[in-house]
N, C-alpha and C positions, 0 to 999 in steps of 0.2 A: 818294614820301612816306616815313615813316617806317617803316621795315623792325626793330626790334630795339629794344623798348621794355626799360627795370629798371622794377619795381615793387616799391617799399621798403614791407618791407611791419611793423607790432610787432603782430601778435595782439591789438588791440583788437576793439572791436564794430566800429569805424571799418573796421577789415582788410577786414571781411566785405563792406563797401559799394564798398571799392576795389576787392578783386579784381575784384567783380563788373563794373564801368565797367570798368578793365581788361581783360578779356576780350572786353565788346563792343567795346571801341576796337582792340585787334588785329584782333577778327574782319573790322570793314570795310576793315584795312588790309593784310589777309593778312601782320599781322605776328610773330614771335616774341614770347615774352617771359622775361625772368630775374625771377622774384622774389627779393627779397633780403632776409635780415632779422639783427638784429644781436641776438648774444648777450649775456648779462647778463655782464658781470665782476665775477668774485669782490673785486674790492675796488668796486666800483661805488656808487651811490648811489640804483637802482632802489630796487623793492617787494619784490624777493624776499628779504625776511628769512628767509624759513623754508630757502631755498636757501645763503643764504649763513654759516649756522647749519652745515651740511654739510662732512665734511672734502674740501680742493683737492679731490682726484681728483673725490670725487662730486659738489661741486660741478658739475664740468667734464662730468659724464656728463648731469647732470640740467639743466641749460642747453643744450647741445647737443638735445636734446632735446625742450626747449621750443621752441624754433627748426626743429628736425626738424619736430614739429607743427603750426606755423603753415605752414610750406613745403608739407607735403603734403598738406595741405587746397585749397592753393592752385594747385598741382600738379594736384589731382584738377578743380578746375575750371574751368583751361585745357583738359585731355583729356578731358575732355565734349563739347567741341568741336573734337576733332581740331587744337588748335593746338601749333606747337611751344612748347617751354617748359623752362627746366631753372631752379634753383633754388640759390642761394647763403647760406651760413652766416657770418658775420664776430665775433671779442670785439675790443671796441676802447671804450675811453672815450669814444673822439667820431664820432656814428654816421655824421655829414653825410661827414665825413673817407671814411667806411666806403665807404657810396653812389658817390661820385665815384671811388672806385679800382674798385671791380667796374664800373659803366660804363666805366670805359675798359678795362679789362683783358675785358669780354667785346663790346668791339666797337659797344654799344650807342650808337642814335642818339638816342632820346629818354629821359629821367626821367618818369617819369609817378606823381604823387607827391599824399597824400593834404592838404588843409589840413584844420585841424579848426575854423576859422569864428572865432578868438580873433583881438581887434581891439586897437588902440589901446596903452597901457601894461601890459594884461595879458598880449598877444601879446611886448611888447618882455623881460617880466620872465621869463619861462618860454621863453624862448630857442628860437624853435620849429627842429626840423629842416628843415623846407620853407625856412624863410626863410634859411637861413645856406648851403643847397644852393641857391636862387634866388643870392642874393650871391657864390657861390665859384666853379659850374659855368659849364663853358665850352659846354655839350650845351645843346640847349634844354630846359626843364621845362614839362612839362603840370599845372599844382595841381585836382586834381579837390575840389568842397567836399562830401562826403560827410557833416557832420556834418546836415544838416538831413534826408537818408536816414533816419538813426538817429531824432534825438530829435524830428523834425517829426509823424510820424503812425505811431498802433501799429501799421497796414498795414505799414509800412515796417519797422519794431522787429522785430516777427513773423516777418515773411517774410525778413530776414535772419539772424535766429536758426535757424528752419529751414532754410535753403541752407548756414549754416554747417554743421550738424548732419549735411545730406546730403554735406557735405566730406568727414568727417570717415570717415562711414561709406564714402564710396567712394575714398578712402586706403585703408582696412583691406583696401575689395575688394580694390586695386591691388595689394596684397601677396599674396591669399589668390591670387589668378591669377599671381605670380611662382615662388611655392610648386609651383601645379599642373606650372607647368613643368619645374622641377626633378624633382618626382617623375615625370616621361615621360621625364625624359634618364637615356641608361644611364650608368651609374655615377658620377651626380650620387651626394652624401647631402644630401638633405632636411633641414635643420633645424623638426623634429616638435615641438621645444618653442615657436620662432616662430608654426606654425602654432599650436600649444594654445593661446599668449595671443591671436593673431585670433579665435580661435576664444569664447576667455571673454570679451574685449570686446564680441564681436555678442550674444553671448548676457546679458552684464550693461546694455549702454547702449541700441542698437538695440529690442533685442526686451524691454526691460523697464521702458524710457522713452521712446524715442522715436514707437514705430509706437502704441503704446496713448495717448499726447497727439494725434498725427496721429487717430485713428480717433474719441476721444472730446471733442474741439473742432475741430479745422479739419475736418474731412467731416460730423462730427453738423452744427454750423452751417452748412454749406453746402446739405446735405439740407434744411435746414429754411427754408433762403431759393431756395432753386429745385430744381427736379427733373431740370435740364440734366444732372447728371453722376451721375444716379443710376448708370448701368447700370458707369459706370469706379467709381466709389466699390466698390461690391460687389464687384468684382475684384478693386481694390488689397487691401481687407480679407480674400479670399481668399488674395491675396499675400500678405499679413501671414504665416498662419496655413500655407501651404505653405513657406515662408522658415523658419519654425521647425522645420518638421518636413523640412528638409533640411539644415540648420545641426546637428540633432541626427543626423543621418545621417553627416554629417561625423566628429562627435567620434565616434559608433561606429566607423566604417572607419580613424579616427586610433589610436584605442585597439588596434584589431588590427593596422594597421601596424606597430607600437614592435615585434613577435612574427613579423611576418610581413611581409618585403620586397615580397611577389606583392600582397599589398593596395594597392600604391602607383599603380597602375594606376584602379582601383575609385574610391579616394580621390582623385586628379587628377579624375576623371569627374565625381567628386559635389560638389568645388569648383566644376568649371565650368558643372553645371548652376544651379549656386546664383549666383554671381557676375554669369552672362546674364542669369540673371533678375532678380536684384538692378539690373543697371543699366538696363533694362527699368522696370523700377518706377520707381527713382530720376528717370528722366527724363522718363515720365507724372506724376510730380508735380508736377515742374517745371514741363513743358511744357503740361499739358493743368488741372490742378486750382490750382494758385496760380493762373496768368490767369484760372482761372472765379472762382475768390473773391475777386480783387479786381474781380472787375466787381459780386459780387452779395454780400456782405457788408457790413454796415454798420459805422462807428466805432466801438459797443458788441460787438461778435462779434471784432472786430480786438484793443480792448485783454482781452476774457478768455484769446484765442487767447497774448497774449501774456504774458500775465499766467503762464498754464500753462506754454508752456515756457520763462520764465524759469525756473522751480523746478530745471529739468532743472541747471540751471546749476550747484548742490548739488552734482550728480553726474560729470559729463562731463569733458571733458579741464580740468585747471587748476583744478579744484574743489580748496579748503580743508579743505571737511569732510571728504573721502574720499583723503586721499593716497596709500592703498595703491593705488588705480583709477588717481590723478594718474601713477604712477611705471609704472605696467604700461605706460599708453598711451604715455609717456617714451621708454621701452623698444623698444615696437612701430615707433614712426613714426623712434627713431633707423638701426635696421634696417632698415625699409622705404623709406627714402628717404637710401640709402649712397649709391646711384648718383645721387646729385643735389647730393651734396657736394662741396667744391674737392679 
């Protein structure tokens, strides 16, 4: 069967439903995968007015970047699962064009590609990708219809904003355990200022929006519709609160690194107690407490749940309001996902 899927992917909400079917569809097929996703160009005719407002260079820094982002979120949840996976960056006016050259140039035997459910004359006027990659490619194409994921039921809304979120954060892990290594290899130099910005994003996104919506709707509602998961609830929330006071251990042992190279040992150690246990958590969420809440939550617990971390949305990668947050994370995931670049 299929050994070596592309998954084209643009940073929608829609993104977050494909990876996901993506992922299980490797899993049963013990297959690789490339995501791919296409950068905005500076003359383009996307949404990013505020980008393209930017002179070329920065432009070209802060697109790459957006695209770094959606990649290594995507990244991170392939290697959840132990699947192979590497990840592709393209600028090109015509994305379909895009698609069909990275499968072939990485060998790829199927497209496994997102449709967004548009029919009839609306589908023909807005010229979709799927459909002009269906009409060009010579590979077979899988269309997965993820839009009814998103907008059919807040279950679905919620829990993909949340696994997005947990992307996002175990990207950052991804990094913060690249770092540890560097500071174990002799005569590595550590870049200490990469580390600072993982370091300020867990501490501004994670630990000041994410785990406090998690604790105060998806677990309080859960608690209050069964007692099934009480004993892991109180844990995770213990997790919560030891996660912060190890993330603050970190920036202490950083701060004395920048003075002193012998702390570089100390501080490797205190990433990777943090990191294990971050993805420890991250995957009791997944595995153990989202399948309890949608067995015992009802439609009213589902659209507050979502309703809450839409808000987050304000703040998190790609946020408007906040674009000194937007550029840091910019920043972080173009670094953090170098080795996943052509």
């Amino acid at each position: 069967m299929y050994k070596h899927l592309l998954v084209p992917l643009d940073g929608s909400e829609l993104s977050t439903s494909l990876v996901t079917q993506a992922v299980e569809f490797a899993r049963t097929l013990d297959a690789r995968i490339t995501f791919f996703t296409a950068r905005e160009d500076v003359g383009g005719s996307g949404d990013g007015a505020l980008l393209r407002s930017l002179s070329p260079e920065a432009f070209a820094e802060a697109a790459a970047g957006e695209a770094s982002a959606i990649l290594a979120k995507a990244l991170a949840a392939a290697g959840a699962f132990g699947l192979a996976s590497d990840a592709v960056a393209r600028t090109g006016a015509r994305p379909f064009e895009l698609i069909l050259d990275v499968a072939a140039e990485k060998g790829c035997d199927l497209i496994f590609m997102a449709s967004h459910g548009r029919k009839g004359l609306k589908a023909m006027m807005l010229g979709s990708q799927t459909q002009k990659v269906l009409a060009h490619s010579t590979l077979p194409v899988l269309v997965a219809s993820v839009e009814s994921n998103v907008a059919g039921s807040a279950a679905e809304a919620a829990i993909g904003i949340i696994k997005d979120e947990h992307r996002a954060i175990a990207a950052v892990i991804n990094g913060l355990r690249r770092l540890a290594v560097q500071l174990r290899e002799a005569g590595a130099a550590p870049d200490l200022d990469f580390l600072a910005a993982m370091v300020h994003y867990i501490k501004a996104f994670p630990e000041v929006q994410h785990h406090p919506k998690e604790e105060q709707f998806l677990f309080k509602l859960l608690s209050r519709r069964t007692d099934e998961a009480a004993a892991l609830i109180a844990a995770l929330e213990q997790e919560h609160r030891d996660g912060t006071q190890q993330i603050d251990d970190i920036e202490t042992l950083l701060g004395q690194s920048r003075n002193d190279a012998q702390q570089f040992g100390a501080l490797a150690a205190a990433i990777e107690r943090f990191t294990d246990a971050q993805w420890r958590h991250l995957s009791a969420e997944e595995k153990l407490i989202l399948p309890a809440a949608r067995r015992h939550l009802l439609d009213d617990d589902w659209r507050e749940i979502e309703t809450a971390f839409r808000q987050n949305a304000e703040f998190r990668v790609g946020s408007e309001r906040d674009e000194a947050f937007k550029l840091l994370f910019v920043r972080l995931m173009n670094m953090a996902s170098e080795d996943a670049q052509p």
